[in-house]
Phi, psi and omega in degrees: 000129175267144174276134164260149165330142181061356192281140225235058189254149170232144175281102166218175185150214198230204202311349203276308213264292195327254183108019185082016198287150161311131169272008185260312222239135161300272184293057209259099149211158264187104170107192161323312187274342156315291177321307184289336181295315188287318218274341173299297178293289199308006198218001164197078178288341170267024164286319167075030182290139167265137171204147181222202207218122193213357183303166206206141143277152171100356187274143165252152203315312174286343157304325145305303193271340177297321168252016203269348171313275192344289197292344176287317199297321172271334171275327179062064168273128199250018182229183191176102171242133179215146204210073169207140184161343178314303159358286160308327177253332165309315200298325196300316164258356183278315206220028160072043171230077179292165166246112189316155167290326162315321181277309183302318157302330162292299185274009147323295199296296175322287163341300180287316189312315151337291182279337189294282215308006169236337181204145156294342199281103183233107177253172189232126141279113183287142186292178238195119164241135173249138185280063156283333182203109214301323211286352183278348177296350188290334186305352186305307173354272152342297174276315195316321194277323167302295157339302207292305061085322201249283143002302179271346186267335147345280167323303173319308215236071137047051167252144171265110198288137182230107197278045186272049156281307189277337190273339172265353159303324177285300161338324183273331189278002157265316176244005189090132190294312196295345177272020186248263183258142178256010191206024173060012158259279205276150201264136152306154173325306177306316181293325136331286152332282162356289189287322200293342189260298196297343172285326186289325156329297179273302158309096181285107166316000000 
C-alpha cells in the first residue's frame, strides 16, 4: 500500500489511538500516529498528505461503529487505520461486561462494511497484550479468538493486516515487556514507536 500525493488518512480506535490527542484540534495527533504523520511530512512535505485523529478512550467495537458513519462523512478519507478491541476484552475482566466473540464479529464486519464505501486502502493493527503484567496474559483467553475473528474478516475485505501482538511479544522478550507498556495494554514511548514503524514498513511514503 502506497501514501499517494493528497491522501487523507484517519486514525481510529480506542485510547491506544486516542493517546490523550486534543479533542479540540482538527488535526489532533497523538501516539503512534503522531509519529508516522512526522515521519510523512518529514519525508514528502509537498505530498500535502492529511492525517487526523478520531480515537476516543474506552470505546469498544460498538461505540465505534455507532459513530463512525459521521466522522467518514465529515473526513472524507482516502486511507483508513484502525486499532481496536482491547476493549472488547478487558471489560469482560475489569467489570464483568463481556462482548460475545459473535458481537465483536458482527460490528467488525459492520465497521469494514462502512469504511470500504469511502476508501478500499484499510489497514488494521491488531490489538494486543504486552507482558507487563503476567495476571493480565489470562486475557489471552479472550482475545485470541477475537484476533483469529479479526484476522479472517482482514482477509474478506482485502485490509493489510499488521500483526502487532507477535511483534510486540518478540520485542518484549528482547527488551522487556516494560519499555513498551507500563500496563500491558497502553503503550509506551518505545511501544509507539514499534507501532509506528511497523505501520511505515508496509505502508510506503
Amino acid at each position: 500500500m502506497t501514501i499517494e500525493k493528497g491522501e487523507r488518512i484517519l486514525f481510529n480506535g480506542d485510547s491506544i489511538t486516542d493517546a490523550g490527542r486534543d479533542r479540540n484540534g482538527l488535526y489532533s495527533l497523538s501516539g503512534y500516529n503522531k509519529m508516522i504523520a512526522d515521519t510523512i511530512d518529514g519525508t514528502r512535505p509537498d505530498a500535502g498528505v492529511s492525517c487526523y485523529n478520531r480515537g476516543i478512550s474506552g470505546d469498544r467495537t460498538t461505540d465505534l461503529l455507532a459513530r463512525l458513519e459521521g466522522e467518514l462523512r465529515e473526513l472524507k478519507p482516502t486511507m483508513f487505520s484502525l486499532l481496536i478491541g482491547i476493549n472488547d476484552v478487558w471489560r469482560k475482566y475489569d467489570c464483568n461486561d463481556p462482548t460475545p466473540h459473535s458481537v465483536y464479529a458482527k460490528n467488525m464486519d459492520a465497521i469494514f462494511s462502512t469504511v470500504k464505501a469511502y476508501t478500499d486502502k484499510i489497514v488494521i493493527l491488531e490489538p494486543f497484550l504486552v507482558a507487563t503484567e503476567s495476571a493480565k496474559l489470562a486475557y489471552y483467553e479472550d482475545l485470541m479468538p477475537k484476533i483469529v475473528l479479526l484476522r479472517a474478516l482482514s482477509a474478506k475485505y482485502r485490509a493489510l493486516y499488521i500483526p502487532l501482538d507477535g511483534l510486540l511479544a518478540a520485542a518484549s522478550v528482547e527488551n522487556g515487556a516494560a519499555l513498551y507498556s507500563p500496563d500491558g495494554i497502553h503503550l509506551a514511548e518505545a511501544g509507539n514507536r514499534l507501532v509506528a514503524d511497523a505501520f511505515l514498513s508496509r505502508v510506503r511514503v
